[in-house]
N, C-alpha and C positions, 0 to 999 in steps of 0.2 A: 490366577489370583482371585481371591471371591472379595465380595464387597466390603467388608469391613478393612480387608489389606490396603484395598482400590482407597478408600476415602483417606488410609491410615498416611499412604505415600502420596497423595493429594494434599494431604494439610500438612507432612513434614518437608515437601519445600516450597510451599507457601510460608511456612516459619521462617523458615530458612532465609527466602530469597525474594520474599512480598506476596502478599497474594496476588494471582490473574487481575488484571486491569479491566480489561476491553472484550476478551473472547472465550465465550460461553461453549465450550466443545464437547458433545456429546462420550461419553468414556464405558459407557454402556454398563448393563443392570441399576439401571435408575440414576446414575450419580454421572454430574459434570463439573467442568473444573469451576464453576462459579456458584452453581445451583441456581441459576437464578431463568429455569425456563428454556434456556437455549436462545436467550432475547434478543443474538444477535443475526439467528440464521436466515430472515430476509435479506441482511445481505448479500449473505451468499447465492439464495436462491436471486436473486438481482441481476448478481453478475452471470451468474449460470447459463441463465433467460438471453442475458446479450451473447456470451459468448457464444451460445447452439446456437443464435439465429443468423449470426454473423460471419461463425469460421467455418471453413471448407468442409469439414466435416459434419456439421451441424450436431458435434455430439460433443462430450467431455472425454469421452473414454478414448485413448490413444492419443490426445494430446501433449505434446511437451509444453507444460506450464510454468512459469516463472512470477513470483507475486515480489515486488522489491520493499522491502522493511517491512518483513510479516506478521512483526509484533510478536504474538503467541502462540501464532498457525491456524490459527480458525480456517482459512481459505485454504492452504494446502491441503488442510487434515480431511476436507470434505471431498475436495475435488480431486485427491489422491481413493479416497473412499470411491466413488465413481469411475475411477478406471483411468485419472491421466498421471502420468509420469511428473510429480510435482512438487518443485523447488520452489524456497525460500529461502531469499538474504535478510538477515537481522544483524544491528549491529552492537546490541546489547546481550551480554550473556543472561541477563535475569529473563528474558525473554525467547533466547534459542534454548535454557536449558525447559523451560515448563511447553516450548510448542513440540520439542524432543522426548518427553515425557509422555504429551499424550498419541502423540507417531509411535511411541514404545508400546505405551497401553494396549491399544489399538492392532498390532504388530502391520504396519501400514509399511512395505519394503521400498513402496512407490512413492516415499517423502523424503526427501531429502531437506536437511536445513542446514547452512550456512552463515557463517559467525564471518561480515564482509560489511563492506562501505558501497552503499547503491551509488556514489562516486564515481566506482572504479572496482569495476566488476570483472570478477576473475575471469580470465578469455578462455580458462579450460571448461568453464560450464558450457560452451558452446552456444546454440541459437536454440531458438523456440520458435512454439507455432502461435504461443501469447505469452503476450506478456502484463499482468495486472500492477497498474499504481496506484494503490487505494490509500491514500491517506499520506502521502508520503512525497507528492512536488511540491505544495506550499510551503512544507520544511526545508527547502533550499536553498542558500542564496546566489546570487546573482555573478558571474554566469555560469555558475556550476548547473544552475537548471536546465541551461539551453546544450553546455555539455552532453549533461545526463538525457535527455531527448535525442542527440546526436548518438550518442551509444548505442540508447535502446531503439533507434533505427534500424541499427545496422542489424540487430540480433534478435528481433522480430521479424519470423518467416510471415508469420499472417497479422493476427490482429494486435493492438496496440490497445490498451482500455484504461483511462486516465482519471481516476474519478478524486477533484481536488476543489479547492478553492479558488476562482481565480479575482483577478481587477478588474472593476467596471467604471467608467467613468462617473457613470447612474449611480453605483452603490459605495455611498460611502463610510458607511459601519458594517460591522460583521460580529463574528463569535469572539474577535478579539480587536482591540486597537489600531487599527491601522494608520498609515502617513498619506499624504493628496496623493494625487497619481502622478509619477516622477516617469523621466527618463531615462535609460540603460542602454551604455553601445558594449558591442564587440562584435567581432570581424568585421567590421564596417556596417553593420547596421542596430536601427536604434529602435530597442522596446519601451514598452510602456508597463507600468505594475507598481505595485503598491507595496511599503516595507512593513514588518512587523517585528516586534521583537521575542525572539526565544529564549533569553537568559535575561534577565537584571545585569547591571551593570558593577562586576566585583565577584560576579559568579566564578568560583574555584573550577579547574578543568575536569577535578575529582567528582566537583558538586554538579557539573553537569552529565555528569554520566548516567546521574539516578534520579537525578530532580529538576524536573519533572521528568519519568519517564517513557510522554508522547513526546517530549520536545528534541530539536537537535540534537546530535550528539557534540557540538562541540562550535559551529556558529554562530554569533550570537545574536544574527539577525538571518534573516529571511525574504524574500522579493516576490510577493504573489504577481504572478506573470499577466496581462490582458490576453483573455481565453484567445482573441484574433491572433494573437502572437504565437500562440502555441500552433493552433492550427496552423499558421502560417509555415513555420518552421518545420513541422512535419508533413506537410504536404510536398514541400522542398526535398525532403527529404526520402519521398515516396509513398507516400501515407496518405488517402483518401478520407477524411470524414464521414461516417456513415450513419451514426447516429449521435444526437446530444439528449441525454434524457435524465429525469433525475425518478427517485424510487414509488416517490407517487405525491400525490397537491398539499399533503401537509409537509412531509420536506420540503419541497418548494419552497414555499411558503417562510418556513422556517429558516432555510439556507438557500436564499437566492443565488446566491454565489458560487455554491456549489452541484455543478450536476457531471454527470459523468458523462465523461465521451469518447468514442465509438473510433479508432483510426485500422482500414484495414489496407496490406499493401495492395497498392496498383499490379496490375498484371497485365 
């Protein structure tokens, strides 16, 4: 397809179906799905950085990767570019049909994308050697997060990479609203973490499917977890912390709350 087809089926489903939100993905001969620079690919190279320095392999290429609610493929579409076997669950169709689009572009055979609930994750995808959660535990509520942690234990061969929001006792504003810091039991033990809201209150099941389309698919609150809790539970669970890090001092800065971190399994 040459460039003017390439922009042509680029803007007809963005008509269609919204335009790209979040992920600037190279589509090559000049043109990407946002235009805007490719502003988001420090993250990738971010994660890249942790995952070679981290996993057994020290490399991307031959890994089995899993990103859970991958929006519009940014991360798979690169790190399938690089040589690993790379899946993504999404649970919005406006979002798996345009990170499908540019895995088609691309003709990338090593991307896989899935239209699924980071819930309750299909047991035929098997396990992985990582597993990426970028942006997608603080949309959880409570105790489907400690669930969803118990899951992706089990189906993480190596590394574990969690990059969210979490509760501080210290911090008590963020990017959005938060409640004091509450407590949460199940199975007999009791978390700490802070509530927020993802929907208005009278939000239609239809109206949360697309609006906002960062926000839950269908909860209408959310339990950002005390980072200790998390570690805690996956260390429980076999997971080692090996690194806490955020992207560099103006993030920081800007989102104390949120840094990424680092779980690899014990051996």
């Amino acid at each position: 397809m040459d460039r003017i087809e390439l922009i042509s089926r680029r803007d007809a489903l963005a008509a269609a179906d919204g335009p790209w939100t979040a992920h600037d993905i190279d589509l090559g001969q000049g043109v990407s799905t946002l235009d805007k620079g490719l502003w988001q690919q420090w993250r990738v190279d971010f994660f890249r950085e942790l995952i070679e320095r981290h996993s057994e392999r020290h490399a991307i290429a031959g890994l089995r990767l899993l990103d859970l609610a991958c929006l519009e493929g940014l991360f798979k579409v690169e790190f399938a570019r690089l040589g690993a076997d790379a899946f993504g669950i999404e649970i919005r169709d406006v979002h798996v049909k345009k990170a499908k689009f540019a895995r088609d572009v691309l003709g990338l055979e090593n991307c896989v994308f899935v239209r699924g609930d980071v819930r309750s994750i299909d047991a035929a995808l098997g396990n992985f050697d990582v597993i990426l959660c970028a942006g997608i535990f603080y949309h959880l509520d409570f105790p489907d997060s400690i669930r969803f942690l118990r899951d992706i234990a089990k189906r993480a061969r190596d590394l574990i990479l969690i990059d969210s929001h979490f509760a501080y006792p210290q911090i008590e504003t963020s990017v959005l609203p938060l409640s004091g810091m509450r407590s949460f039991q199940f199975g007999g033990r009791v978390f700490m973490g802070r509530e927020w809201r993802e929907h208005e209150v009278g939000t239609s099941e239809a109206e949360k499917q697309n609006v906002p389309v960062w926000a839950s698919i269908d909860n209408p609150k959310s339990v950002w977890l005390e980072e200790r809790d998390v570690v805690a539970e996956l260390y429980d669970a076999g997971f080692h912390p090996v690194e806490r890090r955020f992207p560099n001092a103006a993030y920081q800065r800007n989102n104390p709350d949120r840094p990424t971190l680092v779980f690899k399994r014990a051996r």
